[in-house]
C-alpha positions in Angstrom: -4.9 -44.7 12.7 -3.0 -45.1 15.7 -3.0 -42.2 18.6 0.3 -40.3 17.8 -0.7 -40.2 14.1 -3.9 -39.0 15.1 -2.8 -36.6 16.8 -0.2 -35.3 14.2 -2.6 -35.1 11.6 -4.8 -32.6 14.1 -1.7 -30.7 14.8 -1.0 -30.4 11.3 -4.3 -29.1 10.5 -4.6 -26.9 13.4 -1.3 -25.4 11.9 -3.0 -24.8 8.6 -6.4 -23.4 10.0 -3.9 -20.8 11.8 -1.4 -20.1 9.5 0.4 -16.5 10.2 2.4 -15.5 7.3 6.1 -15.0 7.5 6.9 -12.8 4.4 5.7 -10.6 2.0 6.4 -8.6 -1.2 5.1 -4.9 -1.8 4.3 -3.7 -5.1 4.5 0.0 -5.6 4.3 2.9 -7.8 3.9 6.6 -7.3 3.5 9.7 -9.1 6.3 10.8 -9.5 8.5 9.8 -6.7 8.4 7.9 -3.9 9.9 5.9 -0.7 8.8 2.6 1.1 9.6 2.1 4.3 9.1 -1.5 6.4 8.9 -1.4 10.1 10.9 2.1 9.7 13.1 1.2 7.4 13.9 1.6 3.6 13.3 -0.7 1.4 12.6 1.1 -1.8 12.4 4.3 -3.7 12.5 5.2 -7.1 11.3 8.0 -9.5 9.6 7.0 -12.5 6.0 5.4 -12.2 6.4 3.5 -15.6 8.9 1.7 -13.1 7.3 0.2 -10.2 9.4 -1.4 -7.6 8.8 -5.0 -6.3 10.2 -6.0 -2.8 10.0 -8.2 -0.4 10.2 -8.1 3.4 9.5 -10.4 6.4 6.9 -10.3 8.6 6.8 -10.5 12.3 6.4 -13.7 14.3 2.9 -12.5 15.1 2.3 -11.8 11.2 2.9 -8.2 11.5 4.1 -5.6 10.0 4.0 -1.5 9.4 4.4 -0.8 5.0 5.0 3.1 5.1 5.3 4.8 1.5 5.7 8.4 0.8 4.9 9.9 -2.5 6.1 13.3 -3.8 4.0 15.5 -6.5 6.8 17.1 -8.5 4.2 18.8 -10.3 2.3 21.8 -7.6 -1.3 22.0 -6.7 -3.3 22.0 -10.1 -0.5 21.9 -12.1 -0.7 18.1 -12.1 -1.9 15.0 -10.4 -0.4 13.0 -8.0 -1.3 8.9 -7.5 0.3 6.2 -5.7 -0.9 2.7 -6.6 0.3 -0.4 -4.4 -0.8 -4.0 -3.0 1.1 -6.1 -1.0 1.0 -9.8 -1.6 1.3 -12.4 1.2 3.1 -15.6 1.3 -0.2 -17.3 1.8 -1.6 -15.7 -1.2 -3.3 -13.3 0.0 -3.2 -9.9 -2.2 -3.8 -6.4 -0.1 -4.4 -3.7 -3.0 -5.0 0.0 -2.3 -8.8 -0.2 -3.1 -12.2 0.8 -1.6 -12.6 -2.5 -0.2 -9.3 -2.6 1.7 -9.9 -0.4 4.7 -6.2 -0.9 6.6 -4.9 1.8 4.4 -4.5 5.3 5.7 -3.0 8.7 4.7 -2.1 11.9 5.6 -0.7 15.0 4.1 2.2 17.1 5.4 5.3 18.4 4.8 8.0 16.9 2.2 10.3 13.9 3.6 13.1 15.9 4.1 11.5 18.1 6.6 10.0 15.2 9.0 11.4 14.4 12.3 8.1 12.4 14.1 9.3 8.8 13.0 5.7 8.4 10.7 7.8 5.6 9.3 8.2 3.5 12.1 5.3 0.8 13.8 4.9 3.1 17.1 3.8 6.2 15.2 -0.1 7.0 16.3 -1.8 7.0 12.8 -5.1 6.7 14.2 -5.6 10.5 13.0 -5.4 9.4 9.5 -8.0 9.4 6.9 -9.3 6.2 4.7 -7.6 7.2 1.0 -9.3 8.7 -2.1 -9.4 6.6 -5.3 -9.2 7.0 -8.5 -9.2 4.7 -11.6 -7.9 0.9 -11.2 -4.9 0.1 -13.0 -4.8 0.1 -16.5 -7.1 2.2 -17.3 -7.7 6.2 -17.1 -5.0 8.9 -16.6 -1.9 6.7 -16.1 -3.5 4.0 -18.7 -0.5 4.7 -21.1 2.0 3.0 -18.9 0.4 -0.6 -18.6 2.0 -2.7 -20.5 5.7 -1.7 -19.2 4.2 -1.8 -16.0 2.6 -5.1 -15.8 5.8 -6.7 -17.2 7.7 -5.2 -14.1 5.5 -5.9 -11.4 4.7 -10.0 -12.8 2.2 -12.1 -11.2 -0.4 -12.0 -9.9 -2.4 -9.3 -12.0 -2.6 -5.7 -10.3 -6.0 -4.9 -9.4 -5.3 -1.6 -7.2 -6.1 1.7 -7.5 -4.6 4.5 -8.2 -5.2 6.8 -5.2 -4.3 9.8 -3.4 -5.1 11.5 0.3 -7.7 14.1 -0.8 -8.1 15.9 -4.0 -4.6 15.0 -6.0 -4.8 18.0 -7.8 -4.4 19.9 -4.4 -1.7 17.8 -2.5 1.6 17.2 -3.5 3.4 15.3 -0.5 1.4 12.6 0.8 1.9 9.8 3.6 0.8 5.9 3.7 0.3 3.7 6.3 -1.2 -0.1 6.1 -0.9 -2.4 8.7 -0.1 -6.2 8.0 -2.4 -8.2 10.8 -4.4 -5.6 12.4 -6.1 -2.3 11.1 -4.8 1.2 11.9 -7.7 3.0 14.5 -10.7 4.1 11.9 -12.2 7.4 13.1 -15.8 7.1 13.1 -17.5 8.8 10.1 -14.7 9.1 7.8 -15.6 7.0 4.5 -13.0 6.6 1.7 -14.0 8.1 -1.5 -13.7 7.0 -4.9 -13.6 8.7 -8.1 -14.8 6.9 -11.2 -12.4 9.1 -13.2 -10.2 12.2 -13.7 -11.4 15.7 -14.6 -7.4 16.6 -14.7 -5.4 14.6 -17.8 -2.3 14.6 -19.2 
């Protein structure tokens, strides 16, 4: 092996062992509507949760990027649940699902879409405030268990292994705010833990 071809081969593999990735898709549904926003702007929204929308979006020279969802409760306070269920899915392969494991994701509560001005869509919006989410049952199975089939033909492969979540107690929440972070975390307030509930006391 001759000097230049030695040293293409180490470029090459330094490329590989440093590979930032350059596009994305984001799989999302929520309970019952909702709105997903990339770097601050809209890329999806839709109103069914049987229907989960599929899109993709590039990522940043420095493999980064702000995902933003909002999810509206049409049904108030303990009237029903809300969820949102989501993972985005990297063109290296890498899947990001809303689970326990996954700390990046945030939320907050506040007031419906229509009556926010503070750009909480966009990548300079200080989310450090915001709280790990609260999880419920992992796709497929529990309260929104009856929609799996149709839903796992819409969203393909790879299989969903997120969780249906919320930003406290979904029976007590109805307009609800995510943020995750593609290549670094949002600022984790010491203390806060996400929680995870094993089921629902509330069905349908």
């Amino acid at each position: 092996m001759n000097r230049l071809t030695k040293y293409a081969v180490c470029a090459l593999a330094g490329l590989a062992a440093t590979h930032v990735s350059l596009a994305a898709t984001v799989r999302v549904s929520g309970d019952n509507t909702w709105k997903v926003f990339h770097d601050g702007e809209l890329i999806a929204e839709a109103a069914d949760w049987q229907a989960p929308t599929v899109t993709e979006f590039d990522v940043d020279k420095n493999g980064r990027a702000l995902i933003a969802i909002y999810v509206h409760d049409a049904e108030p306070g303990g009237a029903g649940v809300g969820g949102m269920l989501a993972d985005i899915i990297l063109d290296d392969g890498t899947v990001i699902p809303t689970a326990e494991d996954e700390p990046g994701w945030v939320c907050d509560v506040g007031d419906p879409i229509a009556d926010r001005d503070d750009d909480w869509e966009t990548v300079a919006f200080d989310d450090s405030a915001w709280i790990p989410l609260t999880f419920y049952d992992q796709f497929g199975l529990g309260v929104w268990a009856g929609g799996t089939a149709v839903m796992t033909a819409r969203f393909g492969d790879p299989e969903v292994e997120a969780f249906w979540s919320w930003c406290m107690p979904n029976n007590e929440t109805d307009e609800v705010y995510f943020h995750y972070r593609i290549g670094s975390l949002a600022v984790e307030s010491e203390g806060k833990l996400a929680t995870a509930w094993g089921s629902l006391k509330d069905s349908r």
